[in-house]
C-alpha positions as CSV (number, residue, x, y, z in Angstrom):
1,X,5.7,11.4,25.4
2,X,7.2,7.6,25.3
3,X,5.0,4.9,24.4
4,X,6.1,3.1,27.6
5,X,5.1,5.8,29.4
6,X,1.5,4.5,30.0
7,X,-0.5,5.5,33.5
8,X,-0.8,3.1,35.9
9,X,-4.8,3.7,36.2
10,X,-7.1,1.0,35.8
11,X,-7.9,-0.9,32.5
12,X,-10.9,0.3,30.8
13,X,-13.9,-1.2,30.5
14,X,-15.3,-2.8,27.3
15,X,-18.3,-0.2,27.5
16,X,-15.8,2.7,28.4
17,X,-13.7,1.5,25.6
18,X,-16.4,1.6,23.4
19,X,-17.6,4.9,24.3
20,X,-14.7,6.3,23.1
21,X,-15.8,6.1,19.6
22,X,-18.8,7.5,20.2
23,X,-17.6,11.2,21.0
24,X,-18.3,13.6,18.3
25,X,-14.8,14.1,17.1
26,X,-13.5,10.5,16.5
27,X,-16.8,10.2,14.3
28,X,-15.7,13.6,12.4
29,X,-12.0,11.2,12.1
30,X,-14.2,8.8,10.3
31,X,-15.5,11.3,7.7
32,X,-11.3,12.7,7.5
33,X,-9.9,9.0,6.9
34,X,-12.8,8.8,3.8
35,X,-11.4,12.2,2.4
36,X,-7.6,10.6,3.0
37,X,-8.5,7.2,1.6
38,X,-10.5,8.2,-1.6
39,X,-7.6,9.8,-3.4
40,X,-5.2,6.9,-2.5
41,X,-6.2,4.4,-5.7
42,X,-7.3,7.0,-7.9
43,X,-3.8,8.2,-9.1
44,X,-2.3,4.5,-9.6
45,X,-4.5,1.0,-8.6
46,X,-8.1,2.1,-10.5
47,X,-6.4,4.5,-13.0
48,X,-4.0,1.7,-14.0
49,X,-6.9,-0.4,-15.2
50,X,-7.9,2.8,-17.3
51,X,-4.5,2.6,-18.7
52,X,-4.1,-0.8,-19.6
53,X,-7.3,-0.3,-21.4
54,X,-5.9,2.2,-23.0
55,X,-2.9,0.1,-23.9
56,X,-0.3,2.0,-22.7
57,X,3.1,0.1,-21.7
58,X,3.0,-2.1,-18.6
59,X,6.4,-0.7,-17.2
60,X,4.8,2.9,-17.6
61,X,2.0,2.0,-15.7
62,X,3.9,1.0,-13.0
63,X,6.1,4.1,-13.1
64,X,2.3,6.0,-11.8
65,X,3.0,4.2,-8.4
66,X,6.0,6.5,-7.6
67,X,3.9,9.8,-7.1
68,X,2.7,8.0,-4.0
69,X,6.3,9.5,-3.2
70,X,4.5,12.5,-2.5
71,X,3.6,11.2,0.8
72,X,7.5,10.2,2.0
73,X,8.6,13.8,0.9
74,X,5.6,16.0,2.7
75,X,8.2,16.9,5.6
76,X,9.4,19.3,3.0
77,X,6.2,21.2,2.8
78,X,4.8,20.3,6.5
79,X,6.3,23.3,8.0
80,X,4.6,25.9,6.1
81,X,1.3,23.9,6.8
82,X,2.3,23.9,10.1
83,X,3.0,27.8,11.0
84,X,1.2,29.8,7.5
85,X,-2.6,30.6,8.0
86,X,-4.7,30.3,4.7
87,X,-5.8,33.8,3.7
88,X,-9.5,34.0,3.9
89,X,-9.9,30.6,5.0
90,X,-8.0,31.0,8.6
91,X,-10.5,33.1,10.1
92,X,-14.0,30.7,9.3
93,X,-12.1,27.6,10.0
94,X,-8.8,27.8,12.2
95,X,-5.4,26.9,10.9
96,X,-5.7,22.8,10.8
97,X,-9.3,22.6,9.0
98,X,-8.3,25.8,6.7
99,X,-5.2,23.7,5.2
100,X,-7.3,20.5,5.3
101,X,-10.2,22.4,3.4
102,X,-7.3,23.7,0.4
103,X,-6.5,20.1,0.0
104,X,-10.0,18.9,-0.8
105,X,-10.0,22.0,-2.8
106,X,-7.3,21.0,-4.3
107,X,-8.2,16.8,-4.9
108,X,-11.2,17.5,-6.3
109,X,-9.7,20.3,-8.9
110,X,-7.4,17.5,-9.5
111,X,-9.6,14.8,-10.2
112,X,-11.6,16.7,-12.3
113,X,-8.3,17.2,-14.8
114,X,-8.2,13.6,-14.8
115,X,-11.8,12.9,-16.3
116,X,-11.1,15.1,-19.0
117,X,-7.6,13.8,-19.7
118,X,-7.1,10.9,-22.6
119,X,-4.0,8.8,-22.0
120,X,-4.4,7.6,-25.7
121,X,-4.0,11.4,-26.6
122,X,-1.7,12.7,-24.0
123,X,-0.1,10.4,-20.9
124,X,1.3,13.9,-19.8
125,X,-1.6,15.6,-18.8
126,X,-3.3,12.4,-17.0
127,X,0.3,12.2,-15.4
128,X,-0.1,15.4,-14.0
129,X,-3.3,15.2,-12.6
130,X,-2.3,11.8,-11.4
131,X,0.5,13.1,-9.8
132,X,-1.4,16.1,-8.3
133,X,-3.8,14.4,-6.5
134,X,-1.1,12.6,-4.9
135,X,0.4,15.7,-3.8
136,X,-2.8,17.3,-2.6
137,X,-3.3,13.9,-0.7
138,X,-0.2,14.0,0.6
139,X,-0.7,17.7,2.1
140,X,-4.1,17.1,3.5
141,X,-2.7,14.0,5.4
142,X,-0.6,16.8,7.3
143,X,-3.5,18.7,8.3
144,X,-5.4,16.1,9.1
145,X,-2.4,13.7,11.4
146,X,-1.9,17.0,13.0
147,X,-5.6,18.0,13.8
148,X,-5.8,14.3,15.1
149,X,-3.3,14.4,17.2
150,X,-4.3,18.2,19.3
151,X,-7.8,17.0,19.4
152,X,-6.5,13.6,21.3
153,X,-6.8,14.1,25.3
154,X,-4.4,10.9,26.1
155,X,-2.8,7.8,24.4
156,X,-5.4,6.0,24.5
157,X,-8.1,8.5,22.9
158,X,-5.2,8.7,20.2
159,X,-5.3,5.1,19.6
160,X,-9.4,5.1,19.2
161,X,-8.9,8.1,16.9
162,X,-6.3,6.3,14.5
163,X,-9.1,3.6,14.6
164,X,-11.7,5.7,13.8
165,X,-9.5,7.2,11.2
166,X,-8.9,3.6,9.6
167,X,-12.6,2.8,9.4
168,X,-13.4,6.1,7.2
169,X,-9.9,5.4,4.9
170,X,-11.1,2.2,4.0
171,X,-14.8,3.5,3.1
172,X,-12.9,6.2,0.8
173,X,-10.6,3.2,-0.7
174,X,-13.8,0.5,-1.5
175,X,-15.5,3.9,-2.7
176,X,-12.4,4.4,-5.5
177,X,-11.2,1.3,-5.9
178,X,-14.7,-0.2,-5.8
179,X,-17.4,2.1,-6.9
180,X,-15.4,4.0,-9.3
181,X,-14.6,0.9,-11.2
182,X,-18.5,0.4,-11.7
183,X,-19.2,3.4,-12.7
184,X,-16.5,3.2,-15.3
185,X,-18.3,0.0,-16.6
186,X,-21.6,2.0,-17.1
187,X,-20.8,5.0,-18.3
188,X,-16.9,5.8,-18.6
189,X,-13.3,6.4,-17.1
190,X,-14.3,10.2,-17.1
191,X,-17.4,9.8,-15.5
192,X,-16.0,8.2,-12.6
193,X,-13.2,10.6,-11.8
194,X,-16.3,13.2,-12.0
195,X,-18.4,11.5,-9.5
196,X,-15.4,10.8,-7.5
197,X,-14.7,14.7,-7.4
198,X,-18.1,15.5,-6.5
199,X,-17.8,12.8,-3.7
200,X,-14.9,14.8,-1.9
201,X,-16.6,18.0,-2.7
202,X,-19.0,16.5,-0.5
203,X,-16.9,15.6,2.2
204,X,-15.5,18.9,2.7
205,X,-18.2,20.6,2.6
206,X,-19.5,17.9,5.5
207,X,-15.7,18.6,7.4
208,X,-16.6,22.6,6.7
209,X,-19.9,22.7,8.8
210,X,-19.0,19.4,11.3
211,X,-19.3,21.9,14.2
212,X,-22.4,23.6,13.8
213,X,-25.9,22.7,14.7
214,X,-27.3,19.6,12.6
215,X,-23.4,19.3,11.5
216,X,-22.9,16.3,13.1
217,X,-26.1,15.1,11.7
218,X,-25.0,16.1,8.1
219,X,-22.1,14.0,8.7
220,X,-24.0,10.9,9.7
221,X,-26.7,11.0,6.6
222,X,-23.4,11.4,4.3
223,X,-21.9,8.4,6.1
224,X,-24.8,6.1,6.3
225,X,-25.0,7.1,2.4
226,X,-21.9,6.3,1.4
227,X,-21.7,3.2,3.8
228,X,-24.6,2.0,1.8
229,X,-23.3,2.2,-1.4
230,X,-20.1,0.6,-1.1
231,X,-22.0,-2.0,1.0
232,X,-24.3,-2.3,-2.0
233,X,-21.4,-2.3,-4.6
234,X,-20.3,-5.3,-2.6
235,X,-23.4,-7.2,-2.8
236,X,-24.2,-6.7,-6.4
237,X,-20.5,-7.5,-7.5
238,X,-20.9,-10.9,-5.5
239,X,-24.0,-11.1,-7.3
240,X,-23.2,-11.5,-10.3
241,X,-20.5,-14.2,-9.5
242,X,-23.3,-16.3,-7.9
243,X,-24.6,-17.9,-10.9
244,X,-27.4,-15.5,-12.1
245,X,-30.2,-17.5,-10.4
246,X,-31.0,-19.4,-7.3
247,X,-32.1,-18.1,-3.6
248,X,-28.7,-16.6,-3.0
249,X,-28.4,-14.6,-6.6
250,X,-31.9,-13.1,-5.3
251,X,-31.3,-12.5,-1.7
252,X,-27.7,-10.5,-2.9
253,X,-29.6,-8.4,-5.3
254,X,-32.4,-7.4,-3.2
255,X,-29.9,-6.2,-0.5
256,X,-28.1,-4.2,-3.1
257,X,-31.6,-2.6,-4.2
258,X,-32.4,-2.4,-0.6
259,X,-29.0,-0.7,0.2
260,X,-29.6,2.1,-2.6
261,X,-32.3,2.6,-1.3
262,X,-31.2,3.2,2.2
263,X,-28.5,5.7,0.4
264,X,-31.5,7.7,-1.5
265,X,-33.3,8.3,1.8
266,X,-29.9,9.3,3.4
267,X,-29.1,11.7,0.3
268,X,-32.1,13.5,1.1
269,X,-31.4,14.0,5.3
270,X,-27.9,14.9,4.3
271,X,-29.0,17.6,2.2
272,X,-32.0,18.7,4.8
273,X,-29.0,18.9,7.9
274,X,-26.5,20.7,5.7
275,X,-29.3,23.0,4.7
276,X,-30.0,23.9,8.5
277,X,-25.5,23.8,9.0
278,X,-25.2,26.3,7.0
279,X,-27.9,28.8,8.0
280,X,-26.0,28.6,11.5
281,X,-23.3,30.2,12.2
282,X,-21.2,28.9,15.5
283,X,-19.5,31.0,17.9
284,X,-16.0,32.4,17.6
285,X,-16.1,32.2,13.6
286,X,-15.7,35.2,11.5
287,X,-17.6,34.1,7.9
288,X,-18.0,36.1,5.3
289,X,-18.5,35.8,1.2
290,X,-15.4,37.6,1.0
291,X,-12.9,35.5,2.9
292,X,-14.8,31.8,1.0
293,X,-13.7,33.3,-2.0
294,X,-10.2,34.8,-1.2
295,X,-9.6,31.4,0.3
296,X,-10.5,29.5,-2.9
297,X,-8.7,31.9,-4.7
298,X,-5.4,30.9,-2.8
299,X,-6.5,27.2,-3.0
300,X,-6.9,27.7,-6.9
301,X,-3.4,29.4,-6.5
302,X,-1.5,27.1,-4.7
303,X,-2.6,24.0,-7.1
304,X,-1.5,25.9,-9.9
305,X,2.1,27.4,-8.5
306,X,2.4,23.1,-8.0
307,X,1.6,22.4,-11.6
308,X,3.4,24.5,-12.9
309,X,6.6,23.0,-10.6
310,X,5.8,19.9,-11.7
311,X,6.1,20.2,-15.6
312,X,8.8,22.3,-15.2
313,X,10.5,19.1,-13.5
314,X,8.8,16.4,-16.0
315,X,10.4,18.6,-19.0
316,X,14.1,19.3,-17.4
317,X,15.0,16.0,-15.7
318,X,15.0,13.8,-19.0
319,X,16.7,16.8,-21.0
320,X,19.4,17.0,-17.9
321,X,19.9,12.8,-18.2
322,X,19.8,13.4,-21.7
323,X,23.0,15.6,-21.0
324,X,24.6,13.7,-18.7
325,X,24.8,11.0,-20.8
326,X,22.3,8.9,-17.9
327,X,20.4,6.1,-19.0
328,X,20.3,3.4,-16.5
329,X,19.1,-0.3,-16.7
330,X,17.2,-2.0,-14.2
331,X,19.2,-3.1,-12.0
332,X,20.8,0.2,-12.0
333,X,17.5,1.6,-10.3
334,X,16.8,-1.2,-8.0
335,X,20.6,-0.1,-6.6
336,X,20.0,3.7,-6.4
337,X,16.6,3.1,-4.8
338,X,18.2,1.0,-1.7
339,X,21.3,3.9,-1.4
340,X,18.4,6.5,-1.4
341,X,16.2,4.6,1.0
342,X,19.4,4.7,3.4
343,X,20.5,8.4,3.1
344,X,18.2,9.7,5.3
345,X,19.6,7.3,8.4
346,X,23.1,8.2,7.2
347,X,22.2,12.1,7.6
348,X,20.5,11.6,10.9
349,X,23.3,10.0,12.2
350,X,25.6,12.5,11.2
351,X,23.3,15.5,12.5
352,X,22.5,13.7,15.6
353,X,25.6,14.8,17.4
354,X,25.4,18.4,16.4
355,X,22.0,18.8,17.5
356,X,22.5,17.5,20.9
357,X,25.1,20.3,21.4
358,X,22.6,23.1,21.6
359,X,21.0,24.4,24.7
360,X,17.5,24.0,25.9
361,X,17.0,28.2,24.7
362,X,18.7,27.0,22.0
363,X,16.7,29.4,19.1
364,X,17.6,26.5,16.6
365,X,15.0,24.6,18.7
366,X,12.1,26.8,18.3
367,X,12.6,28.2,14.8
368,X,9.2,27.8,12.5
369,X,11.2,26.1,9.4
370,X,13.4,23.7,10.9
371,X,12.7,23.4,14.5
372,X,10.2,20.4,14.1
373,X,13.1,18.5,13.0
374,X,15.8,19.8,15.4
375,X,13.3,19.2,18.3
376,X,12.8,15.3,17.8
377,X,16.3,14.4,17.5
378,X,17.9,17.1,20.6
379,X,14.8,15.4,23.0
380,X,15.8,11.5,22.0
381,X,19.7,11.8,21.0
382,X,20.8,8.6,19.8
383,X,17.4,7.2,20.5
384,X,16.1,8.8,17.4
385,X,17.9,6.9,15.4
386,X,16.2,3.7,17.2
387,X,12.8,5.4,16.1
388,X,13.8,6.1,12.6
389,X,14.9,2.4,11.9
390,X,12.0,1.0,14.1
391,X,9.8,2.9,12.2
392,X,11.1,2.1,8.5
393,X,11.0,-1.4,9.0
394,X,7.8,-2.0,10.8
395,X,5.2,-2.3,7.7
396,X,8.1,-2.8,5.2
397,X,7.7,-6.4,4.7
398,X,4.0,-5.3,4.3
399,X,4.7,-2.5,1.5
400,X,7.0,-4.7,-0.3
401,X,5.0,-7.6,-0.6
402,X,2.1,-5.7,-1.4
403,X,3.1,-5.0,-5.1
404,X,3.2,-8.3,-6.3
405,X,0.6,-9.8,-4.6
406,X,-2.0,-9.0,-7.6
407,X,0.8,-10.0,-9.9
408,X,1.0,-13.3,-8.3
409,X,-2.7,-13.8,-8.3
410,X,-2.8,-13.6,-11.8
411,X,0.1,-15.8,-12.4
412,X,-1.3,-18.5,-10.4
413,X,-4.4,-18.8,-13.2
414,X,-7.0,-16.2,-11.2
415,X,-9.1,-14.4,-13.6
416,X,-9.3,-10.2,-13.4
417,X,-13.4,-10.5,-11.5
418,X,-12.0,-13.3,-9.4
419,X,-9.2,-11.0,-8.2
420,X,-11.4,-8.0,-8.1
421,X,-14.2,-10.3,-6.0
422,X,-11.6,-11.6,-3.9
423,X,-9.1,-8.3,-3.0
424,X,-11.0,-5.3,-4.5
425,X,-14.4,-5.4,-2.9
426,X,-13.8,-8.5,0.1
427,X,-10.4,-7.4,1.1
428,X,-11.1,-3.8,2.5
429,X,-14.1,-4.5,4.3
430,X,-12.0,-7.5,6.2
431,X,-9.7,-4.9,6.8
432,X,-12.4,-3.5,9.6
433,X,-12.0,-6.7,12.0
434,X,-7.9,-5.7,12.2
435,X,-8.7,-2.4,12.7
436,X,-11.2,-3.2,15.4
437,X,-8.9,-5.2,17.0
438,X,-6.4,-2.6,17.1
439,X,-8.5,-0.1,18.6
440,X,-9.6,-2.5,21.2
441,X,-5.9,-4.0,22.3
442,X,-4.4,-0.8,22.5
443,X,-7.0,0.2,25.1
444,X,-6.8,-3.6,26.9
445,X,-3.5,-4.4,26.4
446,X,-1.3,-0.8,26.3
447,X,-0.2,0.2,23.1
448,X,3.6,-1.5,24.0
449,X,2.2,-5.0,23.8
450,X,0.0,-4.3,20.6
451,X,3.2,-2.7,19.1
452,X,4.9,-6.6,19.1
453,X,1.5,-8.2,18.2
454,X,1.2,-5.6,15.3
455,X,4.8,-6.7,14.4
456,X,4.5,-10.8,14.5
457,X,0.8,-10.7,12.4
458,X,2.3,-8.6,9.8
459,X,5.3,-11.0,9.3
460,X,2.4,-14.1,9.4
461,X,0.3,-12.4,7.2
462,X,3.1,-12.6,4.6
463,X,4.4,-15.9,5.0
464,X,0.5,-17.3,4.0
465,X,1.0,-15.6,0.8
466,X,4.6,-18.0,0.0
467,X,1.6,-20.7,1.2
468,X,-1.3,-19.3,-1.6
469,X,0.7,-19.6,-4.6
470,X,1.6,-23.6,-4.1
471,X,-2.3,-23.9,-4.2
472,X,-4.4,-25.0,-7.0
473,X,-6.6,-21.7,-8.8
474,X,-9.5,-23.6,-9.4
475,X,-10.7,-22.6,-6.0
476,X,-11.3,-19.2,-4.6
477,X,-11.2,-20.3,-1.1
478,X,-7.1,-20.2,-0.9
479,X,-7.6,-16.6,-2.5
480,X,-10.0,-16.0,0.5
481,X,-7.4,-17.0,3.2
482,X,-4.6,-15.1,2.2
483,X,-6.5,-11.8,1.8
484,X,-8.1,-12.1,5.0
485,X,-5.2,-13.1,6.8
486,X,-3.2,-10.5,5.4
487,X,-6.2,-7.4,5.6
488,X,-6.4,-8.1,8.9
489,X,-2.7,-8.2,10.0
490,X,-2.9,-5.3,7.8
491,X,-5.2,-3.4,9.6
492,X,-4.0,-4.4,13.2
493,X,-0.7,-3.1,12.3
494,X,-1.5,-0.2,10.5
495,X,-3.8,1.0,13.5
496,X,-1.3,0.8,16.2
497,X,1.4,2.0,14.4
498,X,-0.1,5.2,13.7
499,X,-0.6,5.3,17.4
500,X,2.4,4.6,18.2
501,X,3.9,7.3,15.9
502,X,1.3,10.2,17.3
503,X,2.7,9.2,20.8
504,X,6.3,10.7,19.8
505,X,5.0,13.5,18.5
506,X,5.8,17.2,20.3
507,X,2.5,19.0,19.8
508,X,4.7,22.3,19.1
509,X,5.3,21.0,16.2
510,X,2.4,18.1,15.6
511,X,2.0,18.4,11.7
512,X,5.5,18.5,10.9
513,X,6.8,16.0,13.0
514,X,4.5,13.7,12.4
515,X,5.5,14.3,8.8
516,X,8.9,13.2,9.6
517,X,7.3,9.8,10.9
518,X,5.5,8.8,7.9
519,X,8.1,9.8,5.3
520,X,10.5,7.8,7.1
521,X,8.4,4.8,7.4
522,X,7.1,5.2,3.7
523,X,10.6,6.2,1.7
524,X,12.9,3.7,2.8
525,X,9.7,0.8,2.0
526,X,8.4,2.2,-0.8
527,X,11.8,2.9,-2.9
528,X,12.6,-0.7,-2.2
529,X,9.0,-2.3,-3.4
530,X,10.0,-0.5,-6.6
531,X,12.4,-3.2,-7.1
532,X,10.2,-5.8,-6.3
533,X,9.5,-7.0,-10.2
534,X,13.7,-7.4,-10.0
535,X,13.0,-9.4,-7.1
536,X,10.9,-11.8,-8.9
537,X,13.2,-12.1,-11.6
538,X,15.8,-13.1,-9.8
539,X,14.2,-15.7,-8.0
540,X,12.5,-17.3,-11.0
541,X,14.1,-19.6,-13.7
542,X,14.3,-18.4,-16.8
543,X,13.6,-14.8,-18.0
544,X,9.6,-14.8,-16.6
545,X,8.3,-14.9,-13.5
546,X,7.4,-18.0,-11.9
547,X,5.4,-19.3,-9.0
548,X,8.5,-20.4,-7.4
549,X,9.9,-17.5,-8.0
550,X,7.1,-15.5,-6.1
551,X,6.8,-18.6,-3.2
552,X,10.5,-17.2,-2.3
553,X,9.6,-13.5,-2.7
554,X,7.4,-13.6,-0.4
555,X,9.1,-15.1,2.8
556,X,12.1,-12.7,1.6
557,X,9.5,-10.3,1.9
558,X,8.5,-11.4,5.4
559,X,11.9,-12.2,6.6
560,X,12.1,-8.0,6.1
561,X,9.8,-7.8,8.9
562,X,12.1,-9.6,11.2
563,X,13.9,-6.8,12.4
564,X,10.6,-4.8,13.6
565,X,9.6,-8.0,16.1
566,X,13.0,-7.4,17.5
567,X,13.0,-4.0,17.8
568,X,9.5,-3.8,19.3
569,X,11.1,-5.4,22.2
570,X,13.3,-2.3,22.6
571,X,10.4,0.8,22.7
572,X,11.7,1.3,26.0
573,X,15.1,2.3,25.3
574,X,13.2,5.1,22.9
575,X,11.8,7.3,26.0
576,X,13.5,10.9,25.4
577,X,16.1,12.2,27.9
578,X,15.3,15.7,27.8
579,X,12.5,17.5,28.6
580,X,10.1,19.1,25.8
581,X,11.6,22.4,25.7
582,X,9.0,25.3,25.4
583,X,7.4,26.7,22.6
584,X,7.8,29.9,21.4
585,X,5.0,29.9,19.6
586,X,1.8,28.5,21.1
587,X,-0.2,25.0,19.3
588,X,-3.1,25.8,17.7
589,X,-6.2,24.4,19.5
590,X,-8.3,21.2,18.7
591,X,-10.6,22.7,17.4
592,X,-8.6,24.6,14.7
């Protein structure tokens, strides 16, 4: 379907708006974006503090942000997530929620190894944990984009499930990047990846029994729990920033108290509900011991066949370098990053002719491994291409920018709590107001017009931050701009572009194309932020960085959104031509 291709029905209500998010499976999508956003700062933004602790090398630590690769190359694997059923697993769950449940399986096994890894003993091992929950994150982001968009009735149900799906993702990233962090600070690093593990064992087990009687309830209590506890985190870090007396110190500190409570008494509900969940059992579901355990047994299975792939590949590539006689410099990488960011355009357009070629019976079309792919391109033709470089460029002023903004805090004379205050525990909540704004534009104003909006905010929300480093550090209230300017542009943008992607999406093949989508729009952004510290360099005098030297960063940064404003303009030129040929093999259901 085109994203111009929106009914000519009546705008919606404010109150039918709102209802939307009231239906039972956009609140499941806000427990599914807190299992997707929980893993996201644990293998680089909280374990990095863990690491400089640990004093390991700066430029290694920053090497841990390139697993988030994981998510650009999950095309590779989205096809077998796509058509394989999960033995055991399959038959209690469906398809969608079986693959989804590995993954949690998966992230949880994952952060475990973590918590009882040392990176003052062996970087390896915490590498590989790092790097698996990553993967696992990456996979369950399949499941879940695809689940999302089958359960969606129309456009704009998908838009209020992408919002819903926001909310939960930010909850999951305040509970990481917040919570963890405290936790670490009372008892330990290990500790925390413990408690975050338990924390998505919980979630799946809240996704597992969602559908039954007193599922949904389940799900609330766990929400309302962990609202309240990264709302309380949130009071009690501002707390102690507030001087440790006074009215206000007291009033932040009996919220926090009051908030824990309010978690305590949830804890209990949620584990009353899940206690009557899982005494039912719902229609149409064949449970049994047997099939729980041969499904864990594959889940246990597939995390180790990965681990296993993955030291093979940390061992070979340096000893193949080695060989070659390889060792580039920096600058050397920041040039092989933008040709890699570029091959993928370079292939499509070369394949794009080819594809167009075959019929409409065309068995290429329909074939389980690489029909997904063959599909997209023979339905839009040259179109696609319009798609691919509209979608690579839309958040890649944001991605790029995003790396050195903490960088540049601290350059500017910021201390670690004010940053942490400030970005850490402020920043994501903001976030909400973009995302609410998103949800509510798409279904006012047509997901077209909130594409451009999406597109000029995200570019403004930049620019501010060329603005926050010619400002003095002795105030927080500068901080306080830029991060809500740029959390909410952030959040706006983010929303309606995952709209806007679902909208393309042929629900033949809805996991693996929408696959396609987010590799695209991550791989191209993401190899380029690498070289972002080169960036810096070369725009500072002398060998450091500089203020100035970040001031023109960042409107370079911005100016890379540009592009996106203009080729918002142009989503009507990337209608398909062709019909949706059939499937040969029929979409799993919403409510797999």
């Amino acid at each position: 379907m085109s994203v111009t291709a929106e009914r000519d029905t009546p705008s919606r209500s404010l109150r039918d708006a709102l209802a939307l998010f009231a239906q039972p499976k956009t609140a499941m999508m806000l427990v599914l974006g807190f299992t997707a956003g929980l893993p996201f700062l644990l293998y680089f933004s909280a374990l990095s503090v863990w690491l400089e602790r640990s004093e390991v090398d700066t430029a290694i630590i920053g090497f841990f942000s390139w697993f988030g690769l994981s998510y650009s190359f999950k095309f590779l694997w989205a096809p077998l997530v796509d058509r394989f059923n999960p033995p055991g697993l399959t038959g209690i769950f469906g398809r969608r929620r079986a693959w989804i449940f590995v993954a949690q399986i998966g992230l949880a096994m994952a952060m475990i190894g973590v918590g009882f890894s040392d990176p003052t003993q062996n970087l390896s091992v915490t590498a590989l944990f790092a790097f698996l929950i990553a993967f696992c994150s990456a996979t369950q982001d399949i499941g879940i984009d695809a689940w999302r968009i089958e359960a969606a009735d129309d456009d704009d149900e998908q838009a209020s499930l992408a919002a819903a799906y926001q909310y939960g993702y930010k909850v999951g990233m305040v509970i990481s990047g917040g919570v963890a962090l405290v936790i670490a600070g009372i008892a330990s690093f290990q500790v925390a990846y413990w408690a975050m593990a338990g924390t998505m064992a919980l979630a799946a087990l809240v996704f597992a029994v969602w559908d039954r009687k007193s599922g949904m309830q389940a799900a609330a209590a766990a929400g309302v729990m962990l609202l309240s506890i990264g709302l309380a985190s949130a009071f009690g870090a501002f707390a102690s920033i507030s001087g440790g007396a006074g009215w206000l110190h007291g009033g932040l500190k009996l919220a926090e108290y009051a908030l824990y409570c309010v978690a305590g008494g949830a804890a209990l509900g949620f584990a009353w509900f899940i206690f009557k969940a899982l005494m039912d059992q719902p229609e149409g579901t064949s449970f049994s011991a047997s099939g729980l355990v041969l499904g864990i047994g594959f889940a246990a299975a597939c995390f180790a066949g990965v681990a296993l792939l993955a030291i093979g590949f940390g061992l070979g590539l340096p000893r193949l370098a080695s060989l070659l006689g390889f060792a580039p410099d920096r600058g050397d990488i920041a040039k092989i990053a933008v040709y890699v960011a570029g091959t993928p355009l370079i292939l499509c357009t070369i394949a794009i002719p080819l594809i167009r070629r075959f019929s409409k019976d065309s068995p290429h079309l329909q074939n389980p491994a690489y029909g997904a792919f063959v599909d997209f391109f023979w339905r839009h033709g040259w179109a696609a291409l319009l798609i691919l470089i509209f979608v690579s460029t839309y958040r890649l002023s944001d991605i790029v920018m995003g790396i050195m903004a903490k960088p540049a805090y601290s350059a500017m004379g910021y201390t670690p709590a004010d940053i942490g205050i400030v970005s850490g525990t402020y920043g994501p909540w903001i976030v909400f107001v973009g995302v609410a704004l998103a949800g509510l534009s798409a279904l006012k104003l047509g997901l077209r017009v909130s594409l451009i909006i999406g597109a000029i905010v995200s570019v403004l929300g930049n620019v501010i931050f060329a603005w926050l480093v010619s400002q003095s550090a002795d105030s927080l209230f500068p901080l306080f701009v830029a991060v809500t300017a740029d959390n909410i542009a952030g959040g706006y943008a983010g929303t309606i572009f995952i709209a806007f992607m679902s909208s393309f999406v042929n629900r033949s093949f809805a996991g693996t194309q929408y696959a396609i989508f987010s590799s695209v729009w991550s791989l191209g952004p993401k190899l380029i932020a690498g070289t972002s510290g080169v960036m810096v360099a070369s725009f500072s005098a002398g060998d450091e960085a500089t203020l100035g030297g970040y001031s023109t960063f960042f409107l370079v940064a911005a100016g890379f959104g540009l592009p996106a404003i203009f080729l918002s303009f142009l989503t009507a030129m990337m209608k398909p031509d062709r019909e949706v040929p059939p499937a040969a093999v029929a979409r799993p259901g919403p409510a797999e």
